[in-house]
N, C-alpha and C positions, 0 to 999 in steps of 0.2 A: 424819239425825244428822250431828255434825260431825265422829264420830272418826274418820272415813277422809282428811279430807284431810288434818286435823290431824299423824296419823301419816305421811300422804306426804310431808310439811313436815320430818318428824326428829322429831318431840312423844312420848315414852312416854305412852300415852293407853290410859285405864279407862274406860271408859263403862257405867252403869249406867241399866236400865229394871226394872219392875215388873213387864211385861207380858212373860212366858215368852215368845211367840212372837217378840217385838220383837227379842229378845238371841238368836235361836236364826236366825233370819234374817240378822243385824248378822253372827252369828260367821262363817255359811256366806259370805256376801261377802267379811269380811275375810279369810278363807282362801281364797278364789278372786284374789282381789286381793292373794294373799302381804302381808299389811299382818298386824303384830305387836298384835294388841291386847287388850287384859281386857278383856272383858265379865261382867258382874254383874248375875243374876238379883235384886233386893233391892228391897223396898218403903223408901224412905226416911226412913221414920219410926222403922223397925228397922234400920236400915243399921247394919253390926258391920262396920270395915275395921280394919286393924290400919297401917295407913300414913299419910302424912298429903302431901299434895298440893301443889305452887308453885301450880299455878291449877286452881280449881275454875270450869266454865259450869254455868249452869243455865236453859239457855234454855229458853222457851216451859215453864216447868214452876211455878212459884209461884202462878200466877193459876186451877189449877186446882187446889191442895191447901186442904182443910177447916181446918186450923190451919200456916200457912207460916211462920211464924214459930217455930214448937216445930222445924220440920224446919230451918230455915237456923240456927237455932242447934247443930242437930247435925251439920251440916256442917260449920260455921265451924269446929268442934275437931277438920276433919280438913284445916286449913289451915295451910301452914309458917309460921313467924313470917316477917312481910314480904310474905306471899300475897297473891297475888288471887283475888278472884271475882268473876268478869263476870254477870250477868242479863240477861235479855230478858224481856219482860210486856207487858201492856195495862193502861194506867192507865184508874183509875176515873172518868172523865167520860161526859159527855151526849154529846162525839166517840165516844167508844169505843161507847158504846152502840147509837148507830145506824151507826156504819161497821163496825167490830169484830164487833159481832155481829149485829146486824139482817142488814146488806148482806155480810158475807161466809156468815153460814149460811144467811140466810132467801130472800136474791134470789140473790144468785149461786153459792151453793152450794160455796162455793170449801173449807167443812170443813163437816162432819157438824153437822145442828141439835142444839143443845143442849152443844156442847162447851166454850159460856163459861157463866158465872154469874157476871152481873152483882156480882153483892154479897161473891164473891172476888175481883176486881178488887185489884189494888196500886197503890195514889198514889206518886207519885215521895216525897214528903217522907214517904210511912209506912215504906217502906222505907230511905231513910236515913235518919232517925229511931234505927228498932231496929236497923241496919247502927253508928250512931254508939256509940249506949248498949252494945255487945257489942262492944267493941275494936277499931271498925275505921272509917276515915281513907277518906271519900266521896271518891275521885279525879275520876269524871266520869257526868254521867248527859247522855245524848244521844238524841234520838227519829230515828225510823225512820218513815219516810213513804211510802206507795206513791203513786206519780203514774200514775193509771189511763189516762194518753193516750198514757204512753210504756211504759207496764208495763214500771216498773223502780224499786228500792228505794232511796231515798236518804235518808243520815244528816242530820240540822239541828239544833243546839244546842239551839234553842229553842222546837223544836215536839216538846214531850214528850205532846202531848192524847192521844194514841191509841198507841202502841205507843214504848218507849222500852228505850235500855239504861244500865245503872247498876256501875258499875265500884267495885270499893274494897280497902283494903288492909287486912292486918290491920299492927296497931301493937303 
């Protein structure tokens, strides 16, 4: 997760997972780590906060929700006016398909088989699309590349084929 360095940084930072063991783990660290943070047991579809957030991430999480779209819109109303929220995903192409998920679950084993599904995939333009049409102002979508000779992650404007992130504002 990212709410530990976020918080080393100065950040008042909530982080929310579904998975009880994930948030009960995260807590014991960040109390070992004297790091100040909310953690939220909360499936995000029922997500009940009573506050509302400058920036919401939601990394590596849309590409695996059954309707992401009903959830990013109940996000979006826990965002201040002028907010951001940053995304990270795997777009839906024929790259993703065979690097994304063939060659990292099936050859290199790099995540658990079966952790993508192809046909929740998010396109850059579906997402801002419905990011446009629900008040909010596409800043920047930029792809994320692994260069497997030097195993290391590097950002590229315009290689969004396989894993990308998409920034925006609300208006």
């Amino acid at each position: 997760m990212v709410c530990e360095p976020l918080a080393r940084l100065g950040a008042n930072v909530t982080g929310i997972d579904f998975v009880k063991k994930n948030i009960e783990t995260a807590k014991h660290h960040a109390k070992i780590s004297k790091l100040d943070i909310t953690y939220i047991n909360q499936d995000l579809l029922s997500i009940k906060l009573n506050r509302q957030f400058d920036i919401i991430l939601m990394l590596e999480v849309i590409e695996h929700l059954n309707n992401w779209k009903s959830v990013v819109n109940k996000i979006l109303r826990h965002l201040k006016p002028n907010g951001k929220i940053i995304f990270s995903t795997i777009n839906r192409t024929f790259h993703s398909r065979i690097f994304a998920i063939f060659f990292a679950e099936e050859v290199l084993k790099w995540i658990p088989k079966k952790t993508h599904n192809y046909a929740k995939l998010v396109r850059p333009k579906e997402l801002i699309s419905f990011l446009e049409k629900n008040n909010m102002k596409v800043l920047d979508t930029t792809g994320l590349i692994f260069n497997p000779i030097l195993r290391e992650w590097f950002l590229n404007k315009k290689m969004t084929r396989i894993n990308y992130f998409c920034t925006a504002q609300k208006i």
